[in-house]
N, CA, C and O atoms as a printed pandas DataFrame, in Angstrom:
     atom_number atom_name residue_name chain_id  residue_number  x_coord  y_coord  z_coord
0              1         N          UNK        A               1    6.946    0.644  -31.396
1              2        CA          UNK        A               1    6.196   -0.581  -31.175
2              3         C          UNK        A               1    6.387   -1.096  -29.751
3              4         O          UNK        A               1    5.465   -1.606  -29.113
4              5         N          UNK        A               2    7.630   -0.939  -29.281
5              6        CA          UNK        A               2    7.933   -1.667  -27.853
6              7         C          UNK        A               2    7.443   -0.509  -27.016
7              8         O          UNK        A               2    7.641   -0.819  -25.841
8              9         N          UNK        A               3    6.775    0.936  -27.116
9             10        CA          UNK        A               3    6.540    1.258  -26.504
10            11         C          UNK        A               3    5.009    1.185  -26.294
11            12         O          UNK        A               3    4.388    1.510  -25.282
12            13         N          UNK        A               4    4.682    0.853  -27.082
13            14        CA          UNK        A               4    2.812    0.572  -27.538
14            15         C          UNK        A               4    2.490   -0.808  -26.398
15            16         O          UNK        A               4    1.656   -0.747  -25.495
16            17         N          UNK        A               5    3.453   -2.137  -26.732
17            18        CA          UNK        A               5    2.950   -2.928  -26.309
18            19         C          UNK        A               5    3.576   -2.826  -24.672
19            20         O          UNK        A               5    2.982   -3.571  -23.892
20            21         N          UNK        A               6    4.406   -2.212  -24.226
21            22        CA          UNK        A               6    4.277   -1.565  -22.781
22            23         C          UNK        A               6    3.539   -0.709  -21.851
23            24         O          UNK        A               6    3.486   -0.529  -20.634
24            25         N          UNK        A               7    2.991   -0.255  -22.913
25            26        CA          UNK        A               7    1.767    0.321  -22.415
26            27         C          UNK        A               7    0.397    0.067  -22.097
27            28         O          UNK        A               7   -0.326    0.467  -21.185
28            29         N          UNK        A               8    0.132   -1.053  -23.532
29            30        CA          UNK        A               8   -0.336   -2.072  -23.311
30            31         C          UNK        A               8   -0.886   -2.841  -22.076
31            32         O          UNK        A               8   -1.968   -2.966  -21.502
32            33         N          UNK        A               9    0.170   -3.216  -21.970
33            34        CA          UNK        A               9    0.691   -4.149  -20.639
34            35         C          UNK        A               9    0.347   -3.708  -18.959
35            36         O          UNK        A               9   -0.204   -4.340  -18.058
36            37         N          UNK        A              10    0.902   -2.433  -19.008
37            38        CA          UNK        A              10    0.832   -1.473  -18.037
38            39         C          UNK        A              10   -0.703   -0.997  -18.004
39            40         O          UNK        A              10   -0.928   -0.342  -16.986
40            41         N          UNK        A              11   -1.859   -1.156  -18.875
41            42        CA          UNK        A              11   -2.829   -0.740  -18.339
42            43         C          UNK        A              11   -3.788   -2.106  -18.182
43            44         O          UNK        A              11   -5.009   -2.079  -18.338
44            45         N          UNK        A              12   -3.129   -3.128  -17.894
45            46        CA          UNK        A              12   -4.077   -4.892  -17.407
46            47         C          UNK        A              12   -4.178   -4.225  -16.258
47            48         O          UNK        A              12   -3.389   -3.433  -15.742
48            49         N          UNK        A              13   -5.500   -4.719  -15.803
49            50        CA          UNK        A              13   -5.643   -4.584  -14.310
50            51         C          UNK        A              13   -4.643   -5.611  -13.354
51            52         O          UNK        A              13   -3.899   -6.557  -13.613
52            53         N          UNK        A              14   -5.080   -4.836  -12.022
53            54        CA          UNK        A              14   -4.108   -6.290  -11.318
54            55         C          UNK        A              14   -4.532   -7.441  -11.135
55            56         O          UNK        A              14   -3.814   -8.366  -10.754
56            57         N          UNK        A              15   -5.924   -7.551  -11.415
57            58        CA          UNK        A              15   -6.244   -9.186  -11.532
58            59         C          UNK        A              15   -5.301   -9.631  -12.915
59            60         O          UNK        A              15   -4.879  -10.778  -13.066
60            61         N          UNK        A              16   -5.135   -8.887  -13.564
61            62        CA          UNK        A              16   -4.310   -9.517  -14.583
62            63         C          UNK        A              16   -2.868  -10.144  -14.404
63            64         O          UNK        A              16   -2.232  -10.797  -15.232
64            65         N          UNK        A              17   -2.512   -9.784  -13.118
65            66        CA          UNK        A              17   -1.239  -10.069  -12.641
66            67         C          UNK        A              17   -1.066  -11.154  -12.425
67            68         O          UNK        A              17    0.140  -11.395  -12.479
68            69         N          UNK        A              18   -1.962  -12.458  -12.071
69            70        CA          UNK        A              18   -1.583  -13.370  -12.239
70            71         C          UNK        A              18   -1.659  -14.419  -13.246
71            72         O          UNK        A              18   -1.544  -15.644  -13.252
72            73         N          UNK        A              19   -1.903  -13.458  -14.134
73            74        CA          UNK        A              19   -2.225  -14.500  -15.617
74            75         C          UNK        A              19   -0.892  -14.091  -16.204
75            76         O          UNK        A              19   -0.544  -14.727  -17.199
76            77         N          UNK        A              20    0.051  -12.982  -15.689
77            78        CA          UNK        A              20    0.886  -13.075  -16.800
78            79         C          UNK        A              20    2.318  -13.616  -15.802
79            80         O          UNK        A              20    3.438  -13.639  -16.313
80            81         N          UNK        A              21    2.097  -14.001  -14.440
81            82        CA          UNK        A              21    3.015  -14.586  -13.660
82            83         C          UNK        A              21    2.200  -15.030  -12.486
83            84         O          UNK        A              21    1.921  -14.219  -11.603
84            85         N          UNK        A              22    1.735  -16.490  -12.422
85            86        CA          UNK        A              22    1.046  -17.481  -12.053
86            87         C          UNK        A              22    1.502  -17.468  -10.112
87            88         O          UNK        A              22    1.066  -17.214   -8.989
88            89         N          UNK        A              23    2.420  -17.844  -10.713
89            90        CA          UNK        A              23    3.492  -17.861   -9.126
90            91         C          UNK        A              23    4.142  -16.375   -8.683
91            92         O          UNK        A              23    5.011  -16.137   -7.844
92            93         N          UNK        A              24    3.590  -15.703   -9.332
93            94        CA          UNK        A              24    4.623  -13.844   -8.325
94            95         C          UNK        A              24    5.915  -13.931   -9.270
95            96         O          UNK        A              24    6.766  -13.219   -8.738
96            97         N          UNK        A              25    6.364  -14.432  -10.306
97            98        CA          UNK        A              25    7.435  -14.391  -11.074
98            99         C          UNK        A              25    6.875  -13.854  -12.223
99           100         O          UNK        A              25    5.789  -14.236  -12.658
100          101         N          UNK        A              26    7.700  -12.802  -12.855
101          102        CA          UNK        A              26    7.648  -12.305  -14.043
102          103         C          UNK        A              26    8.620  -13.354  -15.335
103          104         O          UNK        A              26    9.827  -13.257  -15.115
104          105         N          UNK        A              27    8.490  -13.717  -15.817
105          106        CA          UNK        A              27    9.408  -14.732  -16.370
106          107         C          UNK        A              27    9.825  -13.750  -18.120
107          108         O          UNK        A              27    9.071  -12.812  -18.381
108          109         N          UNK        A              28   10.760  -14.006  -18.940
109          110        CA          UNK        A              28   11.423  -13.070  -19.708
110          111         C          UNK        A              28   12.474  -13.978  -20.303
111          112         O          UNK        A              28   13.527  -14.419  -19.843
112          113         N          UNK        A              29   11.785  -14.143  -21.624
113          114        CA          UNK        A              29   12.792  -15.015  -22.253
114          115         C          UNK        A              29   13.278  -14.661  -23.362
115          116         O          UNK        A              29   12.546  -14.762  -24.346
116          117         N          UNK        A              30   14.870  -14.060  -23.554
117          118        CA          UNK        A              30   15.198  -13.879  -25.002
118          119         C          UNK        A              30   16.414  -14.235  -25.416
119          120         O          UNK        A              30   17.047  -15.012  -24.701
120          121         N          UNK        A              31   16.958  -13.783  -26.562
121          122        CA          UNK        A              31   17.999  -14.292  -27.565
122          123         C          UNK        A              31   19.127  -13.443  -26.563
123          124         O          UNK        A              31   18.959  -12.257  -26.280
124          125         N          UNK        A              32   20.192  -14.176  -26.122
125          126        CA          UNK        A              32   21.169  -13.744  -25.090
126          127         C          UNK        A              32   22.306  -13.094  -26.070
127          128         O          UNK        A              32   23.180  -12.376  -25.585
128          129         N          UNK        A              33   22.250  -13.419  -27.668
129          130        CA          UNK        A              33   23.067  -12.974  -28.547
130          131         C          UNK        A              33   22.775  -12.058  -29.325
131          132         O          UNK        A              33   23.728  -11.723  -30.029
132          133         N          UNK        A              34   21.442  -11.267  -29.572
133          134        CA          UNK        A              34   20.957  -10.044  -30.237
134          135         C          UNK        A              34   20.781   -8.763  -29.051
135          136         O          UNK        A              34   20.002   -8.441  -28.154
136          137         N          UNK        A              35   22.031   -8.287  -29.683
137          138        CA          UNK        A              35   21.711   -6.778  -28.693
138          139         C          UNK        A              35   21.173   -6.028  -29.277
139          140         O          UNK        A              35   21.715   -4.935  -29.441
140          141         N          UNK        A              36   19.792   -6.304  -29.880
141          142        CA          UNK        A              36   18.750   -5.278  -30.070
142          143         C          UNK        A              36   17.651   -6.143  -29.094
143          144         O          UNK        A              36   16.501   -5.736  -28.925
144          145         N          UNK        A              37   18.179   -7.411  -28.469
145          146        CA          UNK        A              37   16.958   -7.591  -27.231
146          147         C          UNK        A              37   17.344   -7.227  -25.994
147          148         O          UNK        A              37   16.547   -6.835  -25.142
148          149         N          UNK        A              38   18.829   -7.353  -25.782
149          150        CA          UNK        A              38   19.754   -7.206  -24.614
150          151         C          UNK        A              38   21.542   -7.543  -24.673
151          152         O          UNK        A              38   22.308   -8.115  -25.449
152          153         N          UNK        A              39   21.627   -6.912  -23.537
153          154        CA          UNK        A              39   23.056   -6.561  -23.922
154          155         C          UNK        A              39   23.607   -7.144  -22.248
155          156         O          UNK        A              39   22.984   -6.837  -21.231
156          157         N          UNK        A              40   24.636   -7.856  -22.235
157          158        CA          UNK        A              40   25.556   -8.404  -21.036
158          159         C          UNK        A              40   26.213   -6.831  -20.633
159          160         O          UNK        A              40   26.825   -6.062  -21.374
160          161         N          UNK        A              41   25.757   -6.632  -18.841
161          162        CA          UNK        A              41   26.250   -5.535  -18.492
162          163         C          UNK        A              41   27.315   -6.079  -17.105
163          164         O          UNK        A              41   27.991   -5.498  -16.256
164          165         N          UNK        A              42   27.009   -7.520  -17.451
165          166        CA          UNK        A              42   28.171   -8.391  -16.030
166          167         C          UNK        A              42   27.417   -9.261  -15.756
167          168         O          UNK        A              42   26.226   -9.254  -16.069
168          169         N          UNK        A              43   28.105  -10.339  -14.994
169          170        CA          UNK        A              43   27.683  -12.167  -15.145
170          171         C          UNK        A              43   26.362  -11.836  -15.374
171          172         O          UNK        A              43   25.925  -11.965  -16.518
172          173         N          UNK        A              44   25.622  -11.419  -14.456
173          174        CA          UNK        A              44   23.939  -12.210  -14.426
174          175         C          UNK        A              44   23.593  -10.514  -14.339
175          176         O          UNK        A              44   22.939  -10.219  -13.339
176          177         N          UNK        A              45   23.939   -9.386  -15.235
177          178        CA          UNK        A              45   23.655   -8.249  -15.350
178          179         C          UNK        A              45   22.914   -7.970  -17.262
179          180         O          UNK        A              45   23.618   -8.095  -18.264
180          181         N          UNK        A              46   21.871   -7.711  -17.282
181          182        CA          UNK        A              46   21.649   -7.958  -18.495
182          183         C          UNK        A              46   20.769   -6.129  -18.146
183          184         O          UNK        A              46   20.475   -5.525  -17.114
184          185         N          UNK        A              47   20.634   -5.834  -19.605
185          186        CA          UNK        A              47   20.546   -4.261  -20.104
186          187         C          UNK        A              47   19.842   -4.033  -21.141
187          188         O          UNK        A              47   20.053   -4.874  -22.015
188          189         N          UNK        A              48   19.208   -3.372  -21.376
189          190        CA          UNK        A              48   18.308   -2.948  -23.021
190          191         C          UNK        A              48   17.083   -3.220  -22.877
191          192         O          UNK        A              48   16.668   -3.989  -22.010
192          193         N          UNK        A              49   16.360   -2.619  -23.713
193          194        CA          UNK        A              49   14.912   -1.883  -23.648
194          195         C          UNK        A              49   14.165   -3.254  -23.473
195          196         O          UNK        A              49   13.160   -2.957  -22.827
196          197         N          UNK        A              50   14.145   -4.657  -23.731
197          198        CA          UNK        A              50   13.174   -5.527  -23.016
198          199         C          UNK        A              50   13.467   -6.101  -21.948
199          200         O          UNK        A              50   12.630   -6.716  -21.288
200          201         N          UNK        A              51   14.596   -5.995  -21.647
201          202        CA          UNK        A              51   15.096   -5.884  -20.044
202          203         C          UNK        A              51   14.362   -4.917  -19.765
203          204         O          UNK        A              51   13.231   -5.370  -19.587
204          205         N          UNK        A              52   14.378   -3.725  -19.615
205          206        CA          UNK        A              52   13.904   -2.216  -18.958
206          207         C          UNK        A              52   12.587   -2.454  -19.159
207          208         O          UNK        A              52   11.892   -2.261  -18.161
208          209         N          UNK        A              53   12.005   -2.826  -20.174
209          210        CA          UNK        A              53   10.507   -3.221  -20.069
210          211         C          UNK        A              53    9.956   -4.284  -19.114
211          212         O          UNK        A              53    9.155   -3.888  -18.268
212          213         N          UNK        A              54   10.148   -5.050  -19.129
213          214        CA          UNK        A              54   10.199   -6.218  -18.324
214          215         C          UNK        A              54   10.262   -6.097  -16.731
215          216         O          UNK        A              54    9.464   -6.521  -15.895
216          217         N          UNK        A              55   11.440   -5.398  -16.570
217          218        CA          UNK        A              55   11.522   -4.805  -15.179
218          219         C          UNK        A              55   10.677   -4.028  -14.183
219          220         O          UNK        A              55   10.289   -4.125  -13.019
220          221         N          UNK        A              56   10.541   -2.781  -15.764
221          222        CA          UNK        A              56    9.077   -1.843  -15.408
222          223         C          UNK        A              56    7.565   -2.433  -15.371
223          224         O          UNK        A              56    6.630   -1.732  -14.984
224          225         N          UNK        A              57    7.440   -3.421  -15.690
225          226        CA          UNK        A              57    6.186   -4.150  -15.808
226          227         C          UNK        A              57    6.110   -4.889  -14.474
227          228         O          UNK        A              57    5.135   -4.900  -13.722
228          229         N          UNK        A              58    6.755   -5.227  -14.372
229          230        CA          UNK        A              58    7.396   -6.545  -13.129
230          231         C          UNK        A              58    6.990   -5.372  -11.544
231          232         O          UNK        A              58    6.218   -5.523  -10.598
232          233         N          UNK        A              59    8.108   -4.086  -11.986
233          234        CA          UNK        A              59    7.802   -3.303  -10.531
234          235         C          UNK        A              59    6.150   -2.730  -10.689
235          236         O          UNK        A              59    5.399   -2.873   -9.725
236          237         N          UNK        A              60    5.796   -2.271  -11.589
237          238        CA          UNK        A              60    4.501   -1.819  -11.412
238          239         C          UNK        A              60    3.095   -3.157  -11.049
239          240         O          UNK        A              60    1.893   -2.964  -10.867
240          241         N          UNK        A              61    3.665   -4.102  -11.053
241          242        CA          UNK        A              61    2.537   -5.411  -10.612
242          243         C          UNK        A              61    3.267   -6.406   -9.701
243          244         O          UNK        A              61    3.264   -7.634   -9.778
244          245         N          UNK        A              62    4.012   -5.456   -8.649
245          246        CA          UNK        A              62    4.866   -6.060   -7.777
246          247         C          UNK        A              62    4.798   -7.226   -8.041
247          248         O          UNK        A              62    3.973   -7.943   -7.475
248          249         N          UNK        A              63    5.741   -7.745   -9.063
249          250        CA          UNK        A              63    6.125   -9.151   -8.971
250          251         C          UNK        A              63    7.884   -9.226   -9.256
251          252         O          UNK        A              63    8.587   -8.230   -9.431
252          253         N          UNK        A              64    8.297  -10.439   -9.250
253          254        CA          UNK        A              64    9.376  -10.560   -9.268
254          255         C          UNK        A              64    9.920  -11.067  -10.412
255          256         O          UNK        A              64    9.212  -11.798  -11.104
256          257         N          UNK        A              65   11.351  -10.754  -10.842
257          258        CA          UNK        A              65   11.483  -11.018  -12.226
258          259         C          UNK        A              65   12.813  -12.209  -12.714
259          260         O          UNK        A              65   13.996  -12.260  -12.377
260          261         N          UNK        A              66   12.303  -12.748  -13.289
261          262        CA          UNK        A              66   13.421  -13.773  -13.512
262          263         C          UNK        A              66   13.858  -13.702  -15.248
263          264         O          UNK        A              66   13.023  -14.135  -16.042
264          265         N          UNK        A              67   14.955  -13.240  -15.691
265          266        CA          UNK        A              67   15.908  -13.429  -16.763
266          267         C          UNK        A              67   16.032  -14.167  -17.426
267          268         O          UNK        A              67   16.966  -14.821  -16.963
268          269         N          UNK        A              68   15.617  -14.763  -18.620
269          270        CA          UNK        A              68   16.330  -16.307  -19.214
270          271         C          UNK        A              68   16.854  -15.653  -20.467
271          272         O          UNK        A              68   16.170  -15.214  -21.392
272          273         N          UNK        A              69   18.028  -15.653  -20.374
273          274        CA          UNK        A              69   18.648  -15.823  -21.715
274          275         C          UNK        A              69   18.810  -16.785  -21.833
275          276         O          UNK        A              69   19.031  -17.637  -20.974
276          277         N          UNK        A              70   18.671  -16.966  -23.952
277          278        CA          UNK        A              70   18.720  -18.076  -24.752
278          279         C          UNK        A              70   19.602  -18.202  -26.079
279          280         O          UNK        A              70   19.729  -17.213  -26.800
280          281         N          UNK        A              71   19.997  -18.990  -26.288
281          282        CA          UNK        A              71   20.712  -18.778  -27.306
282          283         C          UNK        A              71   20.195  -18.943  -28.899
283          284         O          UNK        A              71   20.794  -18.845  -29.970
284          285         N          UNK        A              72   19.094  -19.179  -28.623
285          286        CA          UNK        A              72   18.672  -19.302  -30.260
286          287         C          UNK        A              72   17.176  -19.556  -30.120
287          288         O          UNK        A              72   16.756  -20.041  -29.069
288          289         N          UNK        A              73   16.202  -19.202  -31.296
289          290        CA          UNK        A              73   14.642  -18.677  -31.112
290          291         C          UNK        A              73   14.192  -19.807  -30.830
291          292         O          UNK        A              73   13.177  -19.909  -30.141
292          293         N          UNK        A              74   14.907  -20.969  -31.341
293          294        CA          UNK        A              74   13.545  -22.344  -31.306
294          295         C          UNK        A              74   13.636  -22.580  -29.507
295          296         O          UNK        A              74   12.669  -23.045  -28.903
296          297         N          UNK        A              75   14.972  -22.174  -28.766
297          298        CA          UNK        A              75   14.659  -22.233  -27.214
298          299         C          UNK        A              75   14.144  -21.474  -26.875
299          300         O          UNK        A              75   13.456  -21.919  -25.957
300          301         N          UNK        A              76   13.925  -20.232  -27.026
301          302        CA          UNK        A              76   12.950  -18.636  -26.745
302          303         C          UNK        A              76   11.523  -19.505  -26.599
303          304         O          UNK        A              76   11.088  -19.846  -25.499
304          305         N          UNK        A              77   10.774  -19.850  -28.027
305          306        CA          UNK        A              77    9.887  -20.396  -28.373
306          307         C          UNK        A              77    9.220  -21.472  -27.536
307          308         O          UNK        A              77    8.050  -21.617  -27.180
308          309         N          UNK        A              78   10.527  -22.315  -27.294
309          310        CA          UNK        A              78    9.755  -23.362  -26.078
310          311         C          UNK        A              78    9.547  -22.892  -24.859
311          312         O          UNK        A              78    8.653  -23.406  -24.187
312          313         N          UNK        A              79   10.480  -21.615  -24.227
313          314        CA          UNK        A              79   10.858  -21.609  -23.004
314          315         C          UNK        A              79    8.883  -20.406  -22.627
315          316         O          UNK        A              79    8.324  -20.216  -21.547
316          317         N          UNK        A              80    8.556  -20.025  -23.733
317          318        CA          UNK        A              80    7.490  -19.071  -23.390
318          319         C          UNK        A              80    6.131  -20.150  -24.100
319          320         O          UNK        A              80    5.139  -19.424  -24.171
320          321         N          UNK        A              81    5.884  -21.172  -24.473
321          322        CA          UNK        A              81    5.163  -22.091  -24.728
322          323         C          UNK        A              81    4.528  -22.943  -23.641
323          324         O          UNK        A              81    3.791  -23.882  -23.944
């Protein structure tokens, strides 16, 4: 599934690039405590496949990427609202 909707993703044109980061920021918000979203690899080092997605999306529509871990869904929820 996470590879479907990366692919997905990866075939928006680049006008699409600024609908999914307004300002040149890729923005990425998840549960900082489920390491099936990501995993702490050192302070502000984060790891796992929607990290790696995220990243890869980010370099292929040269934009830049910003991290938010969260600690629980109802902040996930607001922070991508």
């Amino acid at each position: 599934m996470r590879i479907v909707a990366l692919l997905l993703l990866l075939s928006l044109g680049a006008a699409h690039a600024d609908d999914l980061a307004p300002g040149g920021t890729l923005r990425a918000a998840f549960l900082a405590n489920n390491p099936a979203q990501a995993l702490r690899a050192g302070e502000n080092d984060w790891r796992g496949t929607s990290i790696e997605m995220t990243r890869e999306l980010a370099r292929r529509r040269n934009l830049q990427v910003a991290l938010i871990p969260l600690t629980n869904p109802p902040a996930v929820i607001e922070a991508v609202a």
